[in-house]
C-alpha positions as CSV (number, residue, x, y, z in Angstrom):
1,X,145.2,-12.0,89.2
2,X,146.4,-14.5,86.4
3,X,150.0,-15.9,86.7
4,X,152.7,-13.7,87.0
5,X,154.2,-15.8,83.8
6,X,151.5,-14.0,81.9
7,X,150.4,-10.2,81.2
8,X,148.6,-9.0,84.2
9,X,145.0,-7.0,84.4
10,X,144.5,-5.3,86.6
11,X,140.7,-4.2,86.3
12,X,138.9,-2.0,86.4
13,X,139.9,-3.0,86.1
14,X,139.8,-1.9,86.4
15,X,139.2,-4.5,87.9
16,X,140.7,-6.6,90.6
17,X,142.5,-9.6,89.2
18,X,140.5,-12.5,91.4
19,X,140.3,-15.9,88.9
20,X,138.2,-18.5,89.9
21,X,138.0,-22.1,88.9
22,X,137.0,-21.8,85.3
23,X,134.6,-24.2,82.9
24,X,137.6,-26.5,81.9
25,X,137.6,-27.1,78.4
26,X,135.1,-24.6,76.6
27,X,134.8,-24.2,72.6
28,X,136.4,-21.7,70.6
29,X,132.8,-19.9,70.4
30,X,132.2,-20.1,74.2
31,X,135.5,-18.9,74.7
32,X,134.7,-15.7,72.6
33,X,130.9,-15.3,74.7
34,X,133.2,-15.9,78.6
35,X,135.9,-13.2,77.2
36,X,132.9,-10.7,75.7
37,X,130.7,-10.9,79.0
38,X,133.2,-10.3,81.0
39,X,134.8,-7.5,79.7
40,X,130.7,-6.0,79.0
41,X,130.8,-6.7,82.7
42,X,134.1,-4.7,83.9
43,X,132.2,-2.0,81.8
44,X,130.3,-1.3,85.0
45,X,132.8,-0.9,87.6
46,X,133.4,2.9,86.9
47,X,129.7,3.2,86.8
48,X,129.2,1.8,90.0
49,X,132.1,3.0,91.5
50,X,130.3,6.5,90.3
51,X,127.0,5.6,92.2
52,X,129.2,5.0,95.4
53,X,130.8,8.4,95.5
54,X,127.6,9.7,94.8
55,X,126.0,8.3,97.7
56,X,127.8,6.7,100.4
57,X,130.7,9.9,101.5
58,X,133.8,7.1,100.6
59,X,136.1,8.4,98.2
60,X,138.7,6.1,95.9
61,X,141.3,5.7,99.0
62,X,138.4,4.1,100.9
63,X,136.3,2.5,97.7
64,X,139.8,0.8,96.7
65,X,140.0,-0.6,100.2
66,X,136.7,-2.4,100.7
67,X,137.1,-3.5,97.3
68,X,140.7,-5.0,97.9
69,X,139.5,-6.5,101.5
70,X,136.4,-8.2,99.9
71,X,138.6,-9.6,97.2
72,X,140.9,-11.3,99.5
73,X,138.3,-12.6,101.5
74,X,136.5,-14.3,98.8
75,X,139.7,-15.6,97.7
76,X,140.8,-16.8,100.7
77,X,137.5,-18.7,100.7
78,X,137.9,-20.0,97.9
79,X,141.5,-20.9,98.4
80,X,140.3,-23.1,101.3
81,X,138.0,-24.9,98.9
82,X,140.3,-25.8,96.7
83,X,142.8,-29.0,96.9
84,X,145.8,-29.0,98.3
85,X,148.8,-28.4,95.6
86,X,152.0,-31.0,95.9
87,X,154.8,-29.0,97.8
88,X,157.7,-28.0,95.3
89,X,161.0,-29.2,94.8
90,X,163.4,-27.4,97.4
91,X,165.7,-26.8,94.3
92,X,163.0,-24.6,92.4
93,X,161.6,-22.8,95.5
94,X,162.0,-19.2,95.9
95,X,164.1,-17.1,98.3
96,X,162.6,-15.7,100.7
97,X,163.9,-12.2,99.7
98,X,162.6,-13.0,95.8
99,X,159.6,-13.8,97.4
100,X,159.3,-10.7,99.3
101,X,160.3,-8.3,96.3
102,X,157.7,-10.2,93.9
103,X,154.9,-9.9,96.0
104,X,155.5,-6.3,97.2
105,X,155.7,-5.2,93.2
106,X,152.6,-6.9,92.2
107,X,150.9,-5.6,95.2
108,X,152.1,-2.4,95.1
109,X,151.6,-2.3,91.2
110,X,147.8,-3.8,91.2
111,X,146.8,-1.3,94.6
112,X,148.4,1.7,92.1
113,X,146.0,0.4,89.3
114,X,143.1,0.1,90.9
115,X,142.9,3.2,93.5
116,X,144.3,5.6,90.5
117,X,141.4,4.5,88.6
118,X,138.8,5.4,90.6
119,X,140.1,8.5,91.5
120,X,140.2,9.1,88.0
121,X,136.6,8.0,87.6
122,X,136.2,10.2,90.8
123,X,137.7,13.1,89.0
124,X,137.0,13.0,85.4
125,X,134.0,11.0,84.7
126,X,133.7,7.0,84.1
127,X,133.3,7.5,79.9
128,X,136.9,9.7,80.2
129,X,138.1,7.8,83.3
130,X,137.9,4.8,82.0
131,X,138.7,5.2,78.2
132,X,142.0,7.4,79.6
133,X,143.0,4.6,81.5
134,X,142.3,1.8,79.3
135,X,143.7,3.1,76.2
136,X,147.1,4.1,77.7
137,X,147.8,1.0,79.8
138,X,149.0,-1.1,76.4
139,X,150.4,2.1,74.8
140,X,152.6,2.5,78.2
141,X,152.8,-1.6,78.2
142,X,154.9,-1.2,74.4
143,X,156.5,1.6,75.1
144,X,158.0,-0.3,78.7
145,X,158.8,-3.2,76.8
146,X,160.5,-1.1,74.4
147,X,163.0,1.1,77.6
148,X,163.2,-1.7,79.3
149,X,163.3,-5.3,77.4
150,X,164.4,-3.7,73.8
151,X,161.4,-5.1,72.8
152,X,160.6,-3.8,69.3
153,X,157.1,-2.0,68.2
154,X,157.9,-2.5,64.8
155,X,156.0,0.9,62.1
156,X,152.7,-0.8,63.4
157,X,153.0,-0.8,66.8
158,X,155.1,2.6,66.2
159,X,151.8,4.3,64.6
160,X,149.7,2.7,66.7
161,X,151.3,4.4,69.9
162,X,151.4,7.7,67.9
163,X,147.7,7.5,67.3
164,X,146.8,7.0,70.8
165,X,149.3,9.8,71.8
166,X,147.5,12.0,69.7
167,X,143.7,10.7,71.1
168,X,145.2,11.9,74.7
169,X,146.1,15.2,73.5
170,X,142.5,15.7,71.7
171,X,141.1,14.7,74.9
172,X,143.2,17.1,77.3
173,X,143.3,20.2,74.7
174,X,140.0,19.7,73.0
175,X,137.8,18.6,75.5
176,X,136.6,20.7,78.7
177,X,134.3,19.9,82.0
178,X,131.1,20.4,80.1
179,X,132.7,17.4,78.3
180,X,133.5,15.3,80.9
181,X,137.5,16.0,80.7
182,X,139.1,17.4,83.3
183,X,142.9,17.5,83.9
184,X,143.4,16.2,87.3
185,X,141.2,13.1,86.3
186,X,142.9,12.1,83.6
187,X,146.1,12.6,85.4
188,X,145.1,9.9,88.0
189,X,144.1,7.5,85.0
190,X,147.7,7.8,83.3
191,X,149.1,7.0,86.8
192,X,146.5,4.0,86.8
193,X,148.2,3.1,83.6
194,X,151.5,3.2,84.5
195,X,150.6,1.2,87.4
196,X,149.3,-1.6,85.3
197,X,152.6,-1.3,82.9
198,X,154.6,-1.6,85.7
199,X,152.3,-5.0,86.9
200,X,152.7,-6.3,83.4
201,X,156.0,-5.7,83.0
202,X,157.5,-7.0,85.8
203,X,155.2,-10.3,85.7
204,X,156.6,-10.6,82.2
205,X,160.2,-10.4,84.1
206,X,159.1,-13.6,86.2
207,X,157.8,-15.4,83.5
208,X,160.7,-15.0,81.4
209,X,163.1,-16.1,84.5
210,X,160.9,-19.1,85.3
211,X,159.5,-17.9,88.4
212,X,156.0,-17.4,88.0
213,X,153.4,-18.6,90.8
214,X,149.4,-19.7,90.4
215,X,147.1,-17.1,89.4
216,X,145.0,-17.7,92.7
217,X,148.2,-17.7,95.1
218,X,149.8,-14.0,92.8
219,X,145.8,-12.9,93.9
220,X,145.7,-13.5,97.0
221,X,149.1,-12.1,98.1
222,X,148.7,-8.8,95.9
223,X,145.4,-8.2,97.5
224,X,146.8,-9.0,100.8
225,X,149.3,-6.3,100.2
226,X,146.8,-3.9,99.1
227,X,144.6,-3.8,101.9
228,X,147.7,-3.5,104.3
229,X,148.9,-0.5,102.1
230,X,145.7,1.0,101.9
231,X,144.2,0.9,105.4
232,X,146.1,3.9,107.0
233,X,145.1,6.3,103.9
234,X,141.5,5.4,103.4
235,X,141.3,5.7,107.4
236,X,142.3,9.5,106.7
237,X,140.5,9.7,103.8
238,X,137.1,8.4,105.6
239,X,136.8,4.6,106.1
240,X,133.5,4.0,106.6
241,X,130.6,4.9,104.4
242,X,127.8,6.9,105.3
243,X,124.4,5.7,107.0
244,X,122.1,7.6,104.3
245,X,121.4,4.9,102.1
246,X,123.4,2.5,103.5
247,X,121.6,-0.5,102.2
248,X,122.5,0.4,98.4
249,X,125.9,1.8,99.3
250,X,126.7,-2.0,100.5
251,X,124.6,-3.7,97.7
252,X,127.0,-1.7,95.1
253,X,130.0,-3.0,97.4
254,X,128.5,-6.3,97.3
255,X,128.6,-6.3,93.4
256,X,132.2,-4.7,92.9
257,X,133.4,-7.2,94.5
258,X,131.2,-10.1,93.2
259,X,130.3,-9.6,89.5
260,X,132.9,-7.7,87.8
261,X,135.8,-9.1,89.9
262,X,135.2,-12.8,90.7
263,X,132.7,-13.5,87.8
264,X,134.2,-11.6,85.1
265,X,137.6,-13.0,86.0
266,X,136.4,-16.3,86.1
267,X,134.8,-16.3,83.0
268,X,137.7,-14.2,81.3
269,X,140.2,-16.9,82.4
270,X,138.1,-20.1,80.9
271,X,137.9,-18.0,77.5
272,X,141.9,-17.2,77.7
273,X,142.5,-20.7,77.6
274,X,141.0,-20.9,73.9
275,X,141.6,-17.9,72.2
276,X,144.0,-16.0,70.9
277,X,145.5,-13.2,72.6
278,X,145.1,-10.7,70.2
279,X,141.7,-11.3,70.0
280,X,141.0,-11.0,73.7
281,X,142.6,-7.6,73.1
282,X,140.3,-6.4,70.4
283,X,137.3,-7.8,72.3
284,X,138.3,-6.3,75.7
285,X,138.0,-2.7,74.1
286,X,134.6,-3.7,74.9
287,X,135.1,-2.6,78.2
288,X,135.7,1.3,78.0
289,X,133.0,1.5,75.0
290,X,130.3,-0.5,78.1
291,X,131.6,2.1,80.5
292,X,131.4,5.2,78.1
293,X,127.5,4.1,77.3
294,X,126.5,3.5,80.5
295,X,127.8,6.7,81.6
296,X,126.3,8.6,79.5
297,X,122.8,7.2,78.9
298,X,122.2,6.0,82.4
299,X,124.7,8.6,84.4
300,X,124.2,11.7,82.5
301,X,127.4,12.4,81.7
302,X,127.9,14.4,78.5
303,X,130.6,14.1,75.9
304,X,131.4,16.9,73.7
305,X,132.8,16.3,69.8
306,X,135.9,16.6,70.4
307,X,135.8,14.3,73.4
308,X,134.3,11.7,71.4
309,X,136.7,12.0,69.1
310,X,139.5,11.9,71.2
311,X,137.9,8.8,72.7
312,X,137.3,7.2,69.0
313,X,141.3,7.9,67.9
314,X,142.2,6.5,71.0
315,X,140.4,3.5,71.2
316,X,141.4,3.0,67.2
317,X,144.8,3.2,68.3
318,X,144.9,0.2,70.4
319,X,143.0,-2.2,68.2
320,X,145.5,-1.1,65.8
321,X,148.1,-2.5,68.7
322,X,146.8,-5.3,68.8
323,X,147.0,-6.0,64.8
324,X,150.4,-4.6,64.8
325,X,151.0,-7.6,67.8
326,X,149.3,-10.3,65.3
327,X,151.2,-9.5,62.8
328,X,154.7,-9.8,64.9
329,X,155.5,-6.2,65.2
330,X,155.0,-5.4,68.6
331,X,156.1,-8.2,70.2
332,X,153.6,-9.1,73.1
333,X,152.6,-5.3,74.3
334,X,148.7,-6.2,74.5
335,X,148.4,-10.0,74.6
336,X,145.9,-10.8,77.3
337,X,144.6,-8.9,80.6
């Protein structure tokens, strides 16, 4: 996760926030190439997390949890390879109960994200799952900002939350399962959602009061609080995956934790650095447009018309956020992951 002075992403993101040491000082252009591979690359984690329910017996309790515990350890490792920061000033350090409340939010917030996602990816598809999910986490972002900062939309950001309003109803009233859409999916990807408002807003808090920490250090302590929280349920759920196909079920892991979580991350952070935020926003829609083609040409999942309509309004809806945001009117509701 990147510094809780900054918007956070979860995902999918949905994607585990894990930033490594990135290229230090990239070009404008490479920038725009570390920011589109990795979100092409997040693009997969619904699809894989697909193949693992498909064949391994875990469900998103337990998928969430090896995904968590495999985050922290590579972080942790590569925590230990990094040098030693200077100790802060005993005048700027934390309480221990600020301490305690910030790390148990962004935790809490990042293990809501991620495990609502794949049930929702579990439940509704990866092309719905994932667009669902995606395209309401900034809409819920402004409209947060909005209750809770009086930050203001501004008509842009005002029709651009309308528009993807109205791409969720066309995909819960239009669609049905033949189309990939059902109810109880998309459910679990508005809850993802809200997590990841609740994430952003409350790092955006910190930030504001000078108390953000490292992006490695927020990473490592939210996935430490995940895998506490989510032990005890994935044990219910089913903790460990089956023996039929094992070997893939573990290559699959292997990659969720690797590729679209410590790559992707690492590469999204180097291109943050040199471009603009609205433009990472525009270029991260990449991510649920990746997921919806994979899913269907290489999962078989079918989208009706008015699905892909729904998905298309939707997805129009928070580029046109992110304009609105350049433009001033919606203050900061999609600027970065």
């Amino acid at each position: 996760m990147h510094d809780s002075s900054a918007p956070v992403r979860p995902a999918a993101l949905p994607a585990a926030s894990v930033p490594l040491p990135s290229v230090p000082g990239p070009s404008v252009g490479r920038g725009l190439l570390f920011v589109t591979v990795a979100a092409a690359t997040w693009g997969t984690t619904g699809a894989t997390a697909a193949l693992v329910f498909a064949g391994s017996g875990l469900g998103p309790l337990a998928l969430t949890f090896w995904r968590t515990a495999g985050g922290l350890v590579l972080l942790l490792a590569v925590r230990a390879l990094r040098p030693r920061r200077a100790p802060q000033p005993r005048d700027v350090r934390e309480s221990w109960g600020r301490r305690f409340a910030r790390v148990t939010v962004t935790g809490l917030g990042l293990t809501l994200f991620q495990a609502a996602y794949f049930a929702a990816v579990d439940g509704t598809g990866t092309a719905v799952g994932t667009v669902v999910t995606l395209g309401a986490c900034p809409v819920l972002v402004a409209l947060g900002g909005r209750l809770t900062s009086g930050e203001r939309l501004g008509a842009g950001g005002r029709t651009a939350v309308a528009g993807a309003v109205a791409g969720l109803a066309v995909l819960m009233l239009g669609g049905d399962a033949a189309g990939g859409v059902r109810p109880a999916g998309v459910t679990w990807g508005l809850v993802s959602a809200a997590g990841y408002a609740v994430l952003t807003l409350h790092s955006r808090h910190l930030g504001r009061a000078g108390r953000g920490t490292d992006p490695l250090t927020t990473t490592v302590t939210s996935f430490a609080v995940g895998t506490v929280c989510l032990l005890p349920p994935a044990v219910a759920e089913g903790l460990w995956p089956s023996t039929h196909h094992l070997g893939r079920t573990l290559w699959l892991l292997g990659y969720l934790v690797t590729v679209p979580t410590a790559l992707a991350y690492g590469l999204f952070f180097a291109g943050l650095a040199v471009v603009r935020a609205t433009t990472v926003a525009v270029i991260t829609l990449l991510e649920p447009v990746t997921a919806a083609v994979i899913a269907v040409l290489l999962l078989g999942e079918r989208l009706s018309v008015t699905t892909a309509l729904g998905t298309a309004v939707l997805l129009g809806a928070v580029a046109a956020l992110a304009v609105a945001e350049a433009r001033g009117g919606a203050g900061a509701a999609v600027s970065g992951r």
